[in-house]
C-alpha positions in Angstrom: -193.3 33.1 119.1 -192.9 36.5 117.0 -189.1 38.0 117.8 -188.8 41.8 117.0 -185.2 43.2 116.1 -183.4 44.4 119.5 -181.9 47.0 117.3 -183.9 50.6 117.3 -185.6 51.1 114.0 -184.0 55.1 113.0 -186.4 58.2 112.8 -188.2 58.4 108.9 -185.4 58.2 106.5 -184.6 61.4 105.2 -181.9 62.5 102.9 -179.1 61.3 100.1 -178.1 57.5 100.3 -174.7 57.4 100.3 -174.7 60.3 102.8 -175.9 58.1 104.9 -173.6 55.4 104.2 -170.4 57.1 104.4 -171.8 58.9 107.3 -171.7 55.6 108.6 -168.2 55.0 107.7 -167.0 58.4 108.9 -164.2 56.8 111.7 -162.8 55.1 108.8 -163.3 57.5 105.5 -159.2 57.2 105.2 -158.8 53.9 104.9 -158.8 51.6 102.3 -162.2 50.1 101.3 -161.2 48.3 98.0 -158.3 46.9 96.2 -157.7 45.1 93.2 -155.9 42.0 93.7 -154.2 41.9 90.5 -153.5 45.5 89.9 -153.0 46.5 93.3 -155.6 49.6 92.5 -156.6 50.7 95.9 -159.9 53.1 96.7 -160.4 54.6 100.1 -164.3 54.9 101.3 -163.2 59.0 100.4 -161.7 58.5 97.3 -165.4 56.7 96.9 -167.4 59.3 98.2 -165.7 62.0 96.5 -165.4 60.9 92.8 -168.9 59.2 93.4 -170.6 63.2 93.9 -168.2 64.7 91.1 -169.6 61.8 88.7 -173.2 62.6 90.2 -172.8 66.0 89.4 -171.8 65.3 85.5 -174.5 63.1 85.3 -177.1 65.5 86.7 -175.7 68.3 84.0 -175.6 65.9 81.1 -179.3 65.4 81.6 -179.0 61.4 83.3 -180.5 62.5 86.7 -183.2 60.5 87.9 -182.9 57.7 85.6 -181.3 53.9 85.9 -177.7 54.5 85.0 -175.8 50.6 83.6 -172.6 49.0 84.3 -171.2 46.5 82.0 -168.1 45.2 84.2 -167.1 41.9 85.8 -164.1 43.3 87.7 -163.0 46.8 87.4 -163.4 48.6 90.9 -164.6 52.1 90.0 -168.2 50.3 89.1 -168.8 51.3 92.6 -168.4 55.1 91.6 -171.2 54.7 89.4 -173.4 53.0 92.0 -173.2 55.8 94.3 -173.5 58.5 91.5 -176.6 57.1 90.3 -177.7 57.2 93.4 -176.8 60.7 94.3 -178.0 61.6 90.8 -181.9 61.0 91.9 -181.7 57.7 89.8 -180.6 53.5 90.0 -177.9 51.5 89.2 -178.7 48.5 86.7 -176.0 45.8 86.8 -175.8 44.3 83.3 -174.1 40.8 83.5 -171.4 40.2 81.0 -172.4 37.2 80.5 -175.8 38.0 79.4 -176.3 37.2 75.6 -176.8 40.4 73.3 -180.5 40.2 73.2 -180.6 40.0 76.8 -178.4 43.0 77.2 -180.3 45.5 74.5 -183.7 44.0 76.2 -182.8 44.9 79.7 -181.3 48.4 78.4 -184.3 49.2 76.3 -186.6 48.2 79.7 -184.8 50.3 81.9 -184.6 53.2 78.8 -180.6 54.0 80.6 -179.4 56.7 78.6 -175.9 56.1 80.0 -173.4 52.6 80.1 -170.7 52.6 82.1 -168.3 49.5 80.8 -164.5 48.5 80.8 -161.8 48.9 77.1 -162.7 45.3 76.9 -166.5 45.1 76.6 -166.9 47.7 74.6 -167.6 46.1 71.4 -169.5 43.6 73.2 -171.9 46.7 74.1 -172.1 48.7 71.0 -173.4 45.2 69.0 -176.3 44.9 71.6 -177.0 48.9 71.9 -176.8 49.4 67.8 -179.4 51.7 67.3 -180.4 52.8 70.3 -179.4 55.9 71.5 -177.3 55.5 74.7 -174.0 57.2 75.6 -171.3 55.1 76.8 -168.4 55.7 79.3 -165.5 53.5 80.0 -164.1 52.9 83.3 -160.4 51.4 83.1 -159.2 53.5 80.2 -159.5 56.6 78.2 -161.4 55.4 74.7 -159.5 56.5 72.2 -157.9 56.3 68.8 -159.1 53.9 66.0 -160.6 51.1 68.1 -163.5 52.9 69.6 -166.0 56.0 68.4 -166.1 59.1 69.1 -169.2 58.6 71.2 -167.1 56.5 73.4 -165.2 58.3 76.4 -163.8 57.4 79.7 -166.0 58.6 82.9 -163.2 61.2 83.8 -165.3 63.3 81.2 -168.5 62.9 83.2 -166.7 64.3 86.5 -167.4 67.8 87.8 -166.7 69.8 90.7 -170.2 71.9 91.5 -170.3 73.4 94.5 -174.0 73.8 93.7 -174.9 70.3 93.2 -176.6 68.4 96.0 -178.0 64.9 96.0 -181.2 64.1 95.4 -182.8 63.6 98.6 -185.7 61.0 99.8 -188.2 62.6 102.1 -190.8 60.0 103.4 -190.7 56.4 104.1 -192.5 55.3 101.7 -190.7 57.2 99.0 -187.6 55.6 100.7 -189.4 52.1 100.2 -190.5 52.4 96.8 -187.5 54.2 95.1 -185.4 51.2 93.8 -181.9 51.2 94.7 -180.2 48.3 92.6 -181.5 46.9 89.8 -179.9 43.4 88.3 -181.4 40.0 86.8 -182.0 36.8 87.4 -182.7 34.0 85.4 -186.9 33.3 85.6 -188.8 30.3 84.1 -187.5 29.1 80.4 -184.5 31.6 81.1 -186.4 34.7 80.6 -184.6 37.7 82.6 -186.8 38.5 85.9 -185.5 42.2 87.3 -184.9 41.9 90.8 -184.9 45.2 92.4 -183.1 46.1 96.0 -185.2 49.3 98.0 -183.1 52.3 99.3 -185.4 51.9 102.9 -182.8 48.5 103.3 -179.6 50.8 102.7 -181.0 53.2 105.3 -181.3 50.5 108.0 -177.9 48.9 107.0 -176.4 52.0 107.8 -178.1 52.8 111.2 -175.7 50.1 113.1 -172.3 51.7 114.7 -169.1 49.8 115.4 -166.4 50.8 116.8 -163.3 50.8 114.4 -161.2 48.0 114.7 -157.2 49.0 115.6 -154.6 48.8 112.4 -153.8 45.3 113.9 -156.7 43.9 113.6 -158.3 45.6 110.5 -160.8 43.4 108.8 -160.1 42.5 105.2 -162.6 40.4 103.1 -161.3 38.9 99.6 -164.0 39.0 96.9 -164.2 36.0 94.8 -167.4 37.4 93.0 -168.2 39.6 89.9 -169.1 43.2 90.8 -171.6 42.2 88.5 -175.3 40.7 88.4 -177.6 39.4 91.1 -174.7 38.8 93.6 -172.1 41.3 93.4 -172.1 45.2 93.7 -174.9 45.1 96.7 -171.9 43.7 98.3 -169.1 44.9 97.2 -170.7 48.4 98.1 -172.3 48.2 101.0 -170.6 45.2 103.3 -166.8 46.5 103.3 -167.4 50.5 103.7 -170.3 49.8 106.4 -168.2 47.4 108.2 -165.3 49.3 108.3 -163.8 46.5 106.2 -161.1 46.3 103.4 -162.1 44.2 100.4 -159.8 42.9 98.4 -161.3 41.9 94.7 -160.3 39.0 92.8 -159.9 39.3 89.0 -159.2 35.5 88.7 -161.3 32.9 90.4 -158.7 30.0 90.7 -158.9 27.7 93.5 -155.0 28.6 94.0 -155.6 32.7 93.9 -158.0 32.6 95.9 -156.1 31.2 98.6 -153.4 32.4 98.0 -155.2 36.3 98.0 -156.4 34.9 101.4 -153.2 34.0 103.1 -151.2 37.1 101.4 -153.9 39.3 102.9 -154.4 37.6 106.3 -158.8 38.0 105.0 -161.5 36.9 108.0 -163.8 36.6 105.5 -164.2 35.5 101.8 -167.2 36.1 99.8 -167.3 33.5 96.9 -170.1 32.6 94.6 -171.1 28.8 94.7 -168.7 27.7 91.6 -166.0 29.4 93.3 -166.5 27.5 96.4 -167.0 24.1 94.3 -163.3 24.5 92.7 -162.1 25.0 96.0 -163.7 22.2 97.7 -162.6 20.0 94.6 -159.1 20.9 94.5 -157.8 21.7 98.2 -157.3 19.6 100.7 -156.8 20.2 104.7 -153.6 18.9 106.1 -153.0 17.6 109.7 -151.1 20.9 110.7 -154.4 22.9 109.8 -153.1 24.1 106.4 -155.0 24.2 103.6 -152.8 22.1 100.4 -153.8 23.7 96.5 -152.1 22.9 93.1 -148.9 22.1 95.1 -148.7 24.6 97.3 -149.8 25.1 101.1 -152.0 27.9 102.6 -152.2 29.3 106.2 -155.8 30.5 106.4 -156.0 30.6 110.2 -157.0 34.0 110.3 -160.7 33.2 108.2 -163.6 32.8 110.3 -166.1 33.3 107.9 -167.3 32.4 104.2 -170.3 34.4 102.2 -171.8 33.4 99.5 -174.8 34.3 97.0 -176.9 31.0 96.4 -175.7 27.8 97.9 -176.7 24.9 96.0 -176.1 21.5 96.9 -176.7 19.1 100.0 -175.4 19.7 103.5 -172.4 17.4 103.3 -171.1 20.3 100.4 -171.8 22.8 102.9 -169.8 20.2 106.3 -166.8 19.9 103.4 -166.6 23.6 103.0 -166.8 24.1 106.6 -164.3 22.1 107.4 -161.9 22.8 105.5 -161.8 26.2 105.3 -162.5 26.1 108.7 -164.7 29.0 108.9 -168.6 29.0 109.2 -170.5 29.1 105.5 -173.0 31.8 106.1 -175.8 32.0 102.6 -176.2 35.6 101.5 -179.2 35.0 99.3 -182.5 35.7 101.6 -180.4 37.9 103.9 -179.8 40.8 101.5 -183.5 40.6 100.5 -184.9 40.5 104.3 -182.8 42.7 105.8 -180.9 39.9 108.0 -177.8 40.5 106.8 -177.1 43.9 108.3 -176.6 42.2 111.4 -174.0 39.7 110.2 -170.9 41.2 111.4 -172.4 43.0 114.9 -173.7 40.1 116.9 -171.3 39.4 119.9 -170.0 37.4 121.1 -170.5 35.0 118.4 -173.3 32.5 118.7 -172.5 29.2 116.8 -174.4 28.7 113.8 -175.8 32.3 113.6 -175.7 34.6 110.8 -176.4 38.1 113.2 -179.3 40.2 114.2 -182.2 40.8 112.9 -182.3 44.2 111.2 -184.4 47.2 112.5 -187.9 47.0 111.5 -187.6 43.1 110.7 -189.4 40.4 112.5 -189.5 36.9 112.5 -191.1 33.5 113.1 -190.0 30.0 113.5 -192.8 27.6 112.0 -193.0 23.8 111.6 -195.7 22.1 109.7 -197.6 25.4 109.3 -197.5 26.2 113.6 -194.9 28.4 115.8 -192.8 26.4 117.7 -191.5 27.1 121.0 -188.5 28.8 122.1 -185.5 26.6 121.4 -187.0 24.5 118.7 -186.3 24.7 115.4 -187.9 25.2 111.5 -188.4 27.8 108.7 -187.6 31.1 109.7 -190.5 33.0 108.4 -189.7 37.0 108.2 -191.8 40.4 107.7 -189.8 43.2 106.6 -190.7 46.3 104.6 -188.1 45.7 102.0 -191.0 42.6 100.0 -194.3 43.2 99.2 -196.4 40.2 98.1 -197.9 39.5 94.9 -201.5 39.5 96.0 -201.3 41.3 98.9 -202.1 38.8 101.5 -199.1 37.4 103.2 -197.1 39.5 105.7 -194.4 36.9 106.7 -192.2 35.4 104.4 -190.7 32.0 103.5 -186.6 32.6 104.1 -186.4 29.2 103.0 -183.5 28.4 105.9 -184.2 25.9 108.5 -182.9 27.1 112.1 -184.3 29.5 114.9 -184.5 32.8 116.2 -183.5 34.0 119.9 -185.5 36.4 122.4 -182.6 38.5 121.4 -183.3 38.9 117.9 -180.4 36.2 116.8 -180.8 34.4 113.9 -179.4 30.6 113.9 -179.5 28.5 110.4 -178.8 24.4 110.6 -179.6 23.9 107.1 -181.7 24.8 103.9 -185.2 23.6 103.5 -186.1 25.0 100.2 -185.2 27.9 97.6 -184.7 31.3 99.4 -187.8 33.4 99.2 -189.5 31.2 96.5 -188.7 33.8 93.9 -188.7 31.3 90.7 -192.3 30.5 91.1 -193.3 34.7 91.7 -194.8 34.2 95.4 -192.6 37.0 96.6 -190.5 40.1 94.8 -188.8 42.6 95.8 -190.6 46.0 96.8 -191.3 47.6 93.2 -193.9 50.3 94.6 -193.4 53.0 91.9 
């Protein structure tokens, strides 16, 4: 049984990205979309907008349109000006992992030829050792770069932004431009640890964008804490997209403790966490759940009754990690890895009422099938949820659906229920599938 998305694919994508996204967000443009959890920094989905196409327009006059822009951070919020500028600017983001050794950062910089790094005070020497030589300009984020620490080639971003009435974003015309432009650019880990770029399509952020809901009242605002890097293969597709779409306010972790992240949860009364899997191992290793439904952490006790849901990147482990997490969180686990390369995960937060075990719709212009031992099963039954989606393209060309790698089924209505994992998402590590690179 093929199952087509119940939600309308939009007219050809044409037009800026982030006008589209914020466009999306326009009932809630006012409120709050980010916040720092330690500093108590807070950006509102305008403040984003608005710095995002002053920093486009510097970048555009400095000569950096059209090209893949870098962010060195872990933490600092205003990476996610530089996501949408790059954008704006004609050009795509590259997520540089702090992390990554120095070879691995001057190799994916000199791949990429950015002419620009956007980085935090503290990873600033960290970048100049793995640029030396190469000739790229870099900005810092959190503070002004100045006096004898830093060179003179060193400045904050507030010298990249510009008020031009004339500037207008670059704009996407067709489809297939819309599918081949790359929108996000980060690395994962390949055979014998060699960096594989993994590359997210703007044709996905168009479709994420296409699905209304209705703005929640003050009451019952959704907040999400962020217990992930804005960094690499799992963070600023998130952090960008999910809270500003949704209408949601994210609040950012800076430290990754068992005990702050709870505590973050029950100070900010959060429906949803996103965590990476480490995260959610220190949790599950250090909390317990008490009789009264409170969650107990380095001596102190957590009211988390208002999370229903957990996100994370990559879930590794057997399903009795996953029934631990479950329970004592006691929210659903939902696997973001697969979903944000389908398209499934656009429909996370719009199915309703909830269906148990389901992750949301399918996305517009995404189908699936359920197969077990290589045939369709029937309506009801479960197995691999197999999708076609025009965000992958296959290495030789002759596969349409895809391995998700989730074991669960998919509803005449286009809902998609997961029971467990079967194998790695997408089969990425042995090169069956990658992301749409159609340049």
């Amino acid at each position: 049984m093929i199952v087509v998305s119940p939600l309308q694919q939009s007219p050809l994508p044409v037009g800026d990205i982030p006008s589209y996204v914020f466009g999306a967000a326009e009932q809630h443009m006012d409120d709050v979309a980010l916040v720092d959890a330690g500093t108590r920094q807070q950006l509102t989905a305008s403040d984003i907008y608005v710095t995002a196409t002053r920093l486009a327009a510097g970048l555009t006059r400095c000569g950096y349109g059209g090209r893949a822009i870098s962010a060195l951070v872990d933490t600092e919020l205003r990476c996610v000006y530089v996501y949408y500028a790059a954008l704006m600017a004609g050009g795509t983001c590259q997520s540089l992992c702090p992390d990554m050794p120095a070879a691995g950062l001057r190799s994916c910089i000199e791949r990429s030829c950015t002419p620009v790094v956007f980085t935090t005070s503290s990873r600033v020497e960290q970048l100049r050792a793995a640029c030396c030589g190469l000739d790229v300009a870099v900005y810092v984020l959190d503070d002004a770069c100045g006096g004898d620490g830093c060179s003179s080639g060193c400045l904050s971003f507030m010298h990249l932004l510009v008020d031009d009435p004339a500037f207008v974003p670059v704009r996407i015309t067709t489809r297939s431009e819309a599918i081949a432009k790359p929108a996000f650019l980060a690395y994962t880990p390949g055979p014998r640890d060699v960096l594989r770029p993994l590359t997210l399509t703007h044709y996905g952020l168009l479709s994420w964008c296409r699905i209304a809901r209705r703005p929640a009242p003050e009451a019952q605002r959704r907040v999400a804490v962020s217990a992930m890097p804005l960094s690499g293969s799992c963070g600023i597709a998130n952090i960008a997209q999910f809270p500003i779409l949704s209408g949601s306010c994210v609040v950012q972790m800076r430290a990754f403790s068992p005990v702050a992240c709870l505590t973050a949860l029950e100070e900010w009364r959060a429906d949803s966490l996103l965590a990476t899997h480490d995260v959610l191992t220190a949790i599950a290793a250090d909390a317990s759940r008490g009789a009264s439904g409170r969650v107990f952490a380095g001596g102190c006790s957590f009211d988390l009754s208002a999370l229903q849901a957990v996100y994370t990147h990559v879930l590794r482990g057997p399903n009795s990690f996953k029934d631990k997490v479950t329970s004592l969180l006691g929210a659903r686990l939902v696997e973001l890895y697969g979903y944000a390369e389908t398209g499934i995960i656009a429909g996370v937060i719009t199915e309703y009422p909830r269906v148990d075990g389901s992750v949301g719709l399918l996305c517009p212009g995404v189908s699936a099938r359920v197969v077990l031992d290589g045939k369709d099963v029937d309506e009801g039954r479960f197995g691999e949820i197999l999708v076609t989606t025009p965000r992958l393209a296959s290495v030789t060309g002759d596969a349409e659906y895809f391995p998700t790698g989730d074991y669960g089924t998919v509803t005449r209505e286009g809902i998609v229920v997961v029971k467990s994992r079967m194998c790695d998402v997408l089969r990425l590590g042995d090169g069956s599938v990658v992301a749409s690179q159609r340049n």
